[in-house]
N, C-alpha and C positions, 0 to 999 in steps of 0.2 A: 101714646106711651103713658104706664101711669106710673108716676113715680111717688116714692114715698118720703110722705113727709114728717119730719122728728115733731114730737110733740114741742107745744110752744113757739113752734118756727114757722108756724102757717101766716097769720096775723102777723101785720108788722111791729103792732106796739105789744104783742106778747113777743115777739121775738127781741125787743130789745129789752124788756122787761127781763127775759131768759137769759141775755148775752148779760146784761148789769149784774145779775144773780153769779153768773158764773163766773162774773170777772173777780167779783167782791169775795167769792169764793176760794178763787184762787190765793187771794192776795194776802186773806188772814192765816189759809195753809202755809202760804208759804214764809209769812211773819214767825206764824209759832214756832214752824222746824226751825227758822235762822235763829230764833229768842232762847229756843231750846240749846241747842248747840251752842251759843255762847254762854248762857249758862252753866251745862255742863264741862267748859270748858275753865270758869271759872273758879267752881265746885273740884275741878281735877288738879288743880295749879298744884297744889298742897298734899294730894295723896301721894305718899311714898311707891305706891305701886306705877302709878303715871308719870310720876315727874322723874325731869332728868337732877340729875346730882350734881353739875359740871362748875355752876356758878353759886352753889351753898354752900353754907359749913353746915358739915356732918361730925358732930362731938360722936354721935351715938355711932357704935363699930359692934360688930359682929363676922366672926370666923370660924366654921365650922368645914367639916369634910361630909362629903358625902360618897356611898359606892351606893351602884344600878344594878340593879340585876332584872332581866327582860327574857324571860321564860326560862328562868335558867343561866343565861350567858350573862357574864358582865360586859355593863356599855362603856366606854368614856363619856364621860361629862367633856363636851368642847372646852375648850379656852375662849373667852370673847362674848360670853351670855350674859348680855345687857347692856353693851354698846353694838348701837346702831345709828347711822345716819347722823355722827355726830353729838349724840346722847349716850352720857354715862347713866343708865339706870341704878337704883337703888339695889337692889341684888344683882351681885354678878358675877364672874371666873375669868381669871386672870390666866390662867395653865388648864391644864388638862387634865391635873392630877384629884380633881374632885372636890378642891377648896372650893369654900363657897363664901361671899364675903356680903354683909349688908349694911349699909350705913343709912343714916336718920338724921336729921335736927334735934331730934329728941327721941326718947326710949319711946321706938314702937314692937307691938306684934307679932313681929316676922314669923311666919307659920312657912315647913318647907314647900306645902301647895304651891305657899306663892312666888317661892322660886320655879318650881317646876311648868306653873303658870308662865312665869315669865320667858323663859326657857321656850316654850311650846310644845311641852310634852306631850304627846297623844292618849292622855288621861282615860277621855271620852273609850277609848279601844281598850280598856285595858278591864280584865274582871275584878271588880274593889273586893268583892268575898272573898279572894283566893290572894289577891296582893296583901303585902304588910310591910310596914315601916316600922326598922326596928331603933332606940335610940341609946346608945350606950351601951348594947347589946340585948335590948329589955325592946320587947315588942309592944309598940304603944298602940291602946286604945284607940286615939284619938288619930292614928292613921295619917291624911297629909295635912290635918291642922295638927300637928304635933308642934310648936312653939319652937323659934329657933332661936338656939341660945349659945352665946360663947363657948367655943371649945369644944359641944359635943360633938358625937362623928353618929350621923343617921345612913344607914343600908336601907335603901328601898328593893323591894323585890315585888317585883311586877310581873303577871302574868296576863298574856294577851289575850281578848275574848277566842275562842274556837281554837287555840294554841293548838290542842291533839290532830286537827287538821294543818292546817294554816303551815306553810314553812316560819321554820323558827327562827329567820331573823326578819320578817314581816315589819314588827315595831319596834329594831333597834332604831338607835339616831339614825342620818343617813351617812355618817361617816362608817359607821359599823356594817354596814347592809353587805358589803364587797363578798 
């Protein structure tokens, strides 16, 4: 019978020379990703987009309203976008009525993306050339980094990629799909 043999594995002292190689291999792979991740995890402690809000003070507040529009139809905004599993996230909705609330340690950013981000909006599906976000009734530029700021009320309107085909409620939330 002939059977084959892996390189390095023939010879005994290349075969442990191979097995040391790959052990040691292993071992700084798996150093980096563990050194990584806790790093990253460090690095996230403090971004308002990651962290929970539960056990900070948040001086900094923001309250805005928001309406969906997903080919045409308006969506609800849930109630409950950004607690989860026991974390109060930094943007989130309390009702169903489209308020949208952010709070901070201090004056940050909030752009509506990253509520919508937060949310899980299906972004990715949706056509950015033919969507716009309007803010105060004035269609902005700057689309879902439009700056969220106290008081204003942003209407997004979205259209889904291949919408002319596609049934039209494809990319509402999934409360809406009924």
């Amino acid at each position: 019978m002939n059977c084959m043999i892996w390189p390095g594995m023939g010879d005994p002292a290349k075969r442990k020379k191979t097995l040391k190689f790959l052990l040691m291999t292993a071992i700084i792979g798996i150093s980096v990703g563990i050194a990584s991740s806790i790093i990253q995890a460090e690095l996230g402690k403090n971004d308002p987009l990651k962290s929970c809000i539960d056990d900070r003070n948040t001086p900094y507040r923001i309250k805005a309203t928001l309406e969906l529009y997903v080919d045409g139809q308006k969506a609800d905004i849930p109630a409950n976008i950004g607690f989860e599993d026991g974390c109060q996230r930094s943007l989130y909705t309390l009702t169903n009525d489209g308020t949208i609330y952010a709070e901070w340690e201090e004056e940050y950013p909030f752009e509506i993306g990253h509520f919508l981000w937060m949310w899980d909006f299906p972004l990715r599906d949706m056509e950015q050339g033919k969507s716009k976000i309007s803010v105060n009734g004035k269609v902005s530029d700057q689309f879902i980094r439009a700056p969220l700021e106290n008081g204003n009320h942003y209407k997004a309107e979205f259209v889904s990629k291949g919408s002319e085909s596609a049934e039209q409620k494809d990319f509402l939330p999934p409360d809406e799909q009924k």
